[in-house]
N, C-alpha and C positions, 0 to 999 in steps of 0.2 A: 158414799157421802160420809165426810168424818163426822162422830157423835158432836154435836152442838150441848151448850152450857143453857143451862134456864133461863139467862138474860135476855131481853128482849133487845132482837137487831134491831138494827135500821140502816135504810139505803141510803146513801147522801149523795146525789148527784155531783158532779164535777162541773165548773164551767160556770155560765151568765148567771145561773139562780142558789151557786152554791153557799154564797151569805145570808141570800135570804132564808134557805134548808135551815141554816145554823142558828138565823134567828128565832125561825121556826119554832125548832127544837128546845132551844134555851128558855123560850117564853114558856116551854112547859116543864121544864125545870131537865131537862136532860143534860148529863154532863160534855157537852159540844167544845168544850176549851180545850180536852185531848187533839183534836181533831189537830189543830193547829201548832200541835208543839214538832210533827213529823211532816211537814210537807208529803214526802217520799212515798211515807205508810197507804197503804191500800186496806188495812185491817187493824180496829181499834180496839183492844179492848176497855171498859171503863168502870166505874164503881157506878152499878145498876143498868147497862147497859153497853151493847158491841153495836161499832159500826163496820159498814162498807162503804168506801169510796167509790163511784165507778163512773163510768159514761152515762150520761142522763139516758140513752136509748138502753140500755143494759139493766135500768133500776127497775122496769115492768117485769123484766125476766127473773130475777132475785129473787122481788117479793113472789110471783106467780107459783115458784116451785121452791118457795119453801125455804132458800139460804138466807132468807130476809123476811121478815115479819111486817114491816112496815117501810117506807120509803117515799120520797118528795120528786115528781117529776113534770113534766110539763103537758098539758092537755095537749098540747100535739101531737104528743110520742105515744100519747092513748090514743090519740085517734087514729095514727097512723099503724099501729101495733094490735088494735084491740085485746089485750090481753084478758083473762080470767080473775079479774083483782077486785075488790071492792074499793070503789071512787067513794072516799070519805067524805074529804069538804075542799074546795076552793077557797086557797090561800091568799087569791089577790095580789098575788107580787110576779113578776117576773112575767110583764104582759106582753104580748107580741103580736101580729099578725101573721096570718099564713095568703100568702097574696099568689096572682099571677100576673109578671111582669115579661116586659118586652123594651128591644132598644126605643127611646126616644123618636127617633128617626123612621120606623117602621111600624108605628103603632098603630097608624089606620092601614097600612097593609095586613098587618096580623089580626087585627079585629076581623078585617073584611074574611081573611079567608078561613076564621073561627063559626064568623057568621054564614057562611057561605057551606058549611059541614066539609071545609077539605080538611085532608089529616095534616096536623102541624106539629114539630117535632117539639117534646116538652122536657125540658132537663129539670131534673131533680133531687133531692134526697128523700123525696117522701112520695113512693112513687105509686102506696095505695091511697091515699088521698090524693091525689093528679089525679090519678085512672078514676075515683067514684065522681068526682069534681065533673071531670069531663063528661062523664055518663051521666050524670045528673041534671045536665043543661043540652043531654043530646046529641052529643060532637066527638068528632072524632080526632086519636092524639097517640104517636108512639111516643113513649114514655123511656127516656133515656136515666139511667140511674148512677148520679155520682156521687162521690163522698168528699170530695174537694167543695172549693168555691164553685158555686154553680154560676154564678155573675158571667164567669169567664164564656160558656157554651154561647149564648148568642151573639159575643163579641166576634168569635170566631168561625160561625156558622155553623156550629153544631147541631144547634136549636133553634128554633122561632123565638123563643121565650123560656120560659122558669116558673114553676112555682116553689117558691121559699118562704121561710118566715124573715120577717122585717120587725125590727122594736123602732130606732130611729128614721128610719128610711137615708140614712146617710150613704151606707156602702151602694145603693140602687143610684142615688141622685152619682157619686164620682166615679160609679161608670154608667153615666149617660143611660138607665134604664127609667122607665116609666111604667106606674101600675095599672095594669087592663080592670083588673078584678078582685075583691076582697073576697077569700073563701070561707076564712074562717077566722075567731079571735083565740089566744091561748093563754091561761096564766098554769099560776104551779097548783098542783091537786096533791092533796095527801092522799095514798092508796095502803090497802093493807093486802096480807094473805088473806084468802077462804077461810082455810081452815086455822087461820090465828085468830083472825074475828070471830070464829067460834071459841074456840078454846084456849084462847087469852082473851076473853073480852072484856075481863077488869081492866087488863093492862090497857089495853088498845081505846077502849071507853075512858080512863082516866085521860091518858094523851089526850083525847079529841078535847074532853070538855077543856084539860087545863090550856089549850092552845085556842080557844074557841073567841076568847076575847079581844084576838087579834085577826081574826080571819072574815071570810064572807060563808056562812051556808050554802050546802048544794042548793038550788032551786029545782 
């Protein structure tokens, strides 16, 4: 690993919640306007602090080991990931559901045979919440893992159904799917390093409080 500068990283997720990262950040005085002069960039440096751009599922891995100190990602991606981080505070933005859905057309056929303990095929990206999901209510489920649109699996009978996350429910309703079950809800969480919340904890403590009058408290 190449020697890192004294600045304090941060991870900035790519994608649905990356404005709100930015607003995040800005409400606490960080300089986030670099951010936007390079689309391109994957690596910022700035006056008082470095960013990383990444994949919102890549931002746990970061902060976890260390190439990132702190970072904004989605309680999904912790839940599905459990990583080794400490969960600061919920941001409030960037809210979603983590559902399981099935075609319109065959929803009391899939209930029945959920209800019934047969194994029904479940297409995903999130394939350790599926798997606790289903043990959790008793049932059984092979668990198909994809990184595409998952919509498309039960159109084409891959799957029985899906579990995904939904903000609008729009992309479910225009393809004709309906939702069996609410598993869980998700917004964005600020998470730190272990060992930066130890030994940057002015740094990391300044951040929290000065972002603090925008956010919700962990409960």
């Amino acid at each position: 690993m190449s020697p890192r500068s004294d600045l304090l990283r941060v991870a900035v997720p790519k994608g649905a919640i990356f404005e709100d990262a930015l607003h995040a950040f800005a409400s606490a005085g960080l300089p986030v306007d670099v951010l936007r002069e390079d689309g391109r960039k994957l690596f910022y440096e700035a006056e008082g602090a470095e960013f990383i751009v990444c994949r919102p599922s890549d931002v746990p891995v970061y902060v976890e080991y260390g190439a990132a100190d702190v970072g904004i990602v989605g309680k999904d991606v912790l839940e599905e990931q459990k990583p080794n981080v400490v969960e600061l505070r919920d941001l409030g933005t960037g809210w979603c559901r983590m559902i399981l859905a099935a075609p319109a057309e065959r929803d009391a056929e899939v209930r029945e045979a959920i209800e019934h303990a047969e194994v029904v095929h479940v297409a995903t990206k999130y394939p350790r919440t599926a798997r606790r999901y289903f043990e959790g209510i008793g049932r059984q489920a092979e668990i198909i893992e994809l990184r595409g649109s998952i919509e498309l699996a039960p159109l084409v009978g891959l799957a029985e159904c899906i579990v995904d996350l939904t903000a609008t429910g729009t992309t479910l309703r225009e393809n004709n799917l309906t939702v069996l079950d609410e598993i869980s809800s998700s917004t964005a969480r600020l998470i730190s390093n272990r060992g930066a919340y130890r030994l940057r904890n002015r740094e990391v403590s300044a951040l929290l409080e000065a972002m603090a009058k925008d956010e919700i408290p962990l409960g």
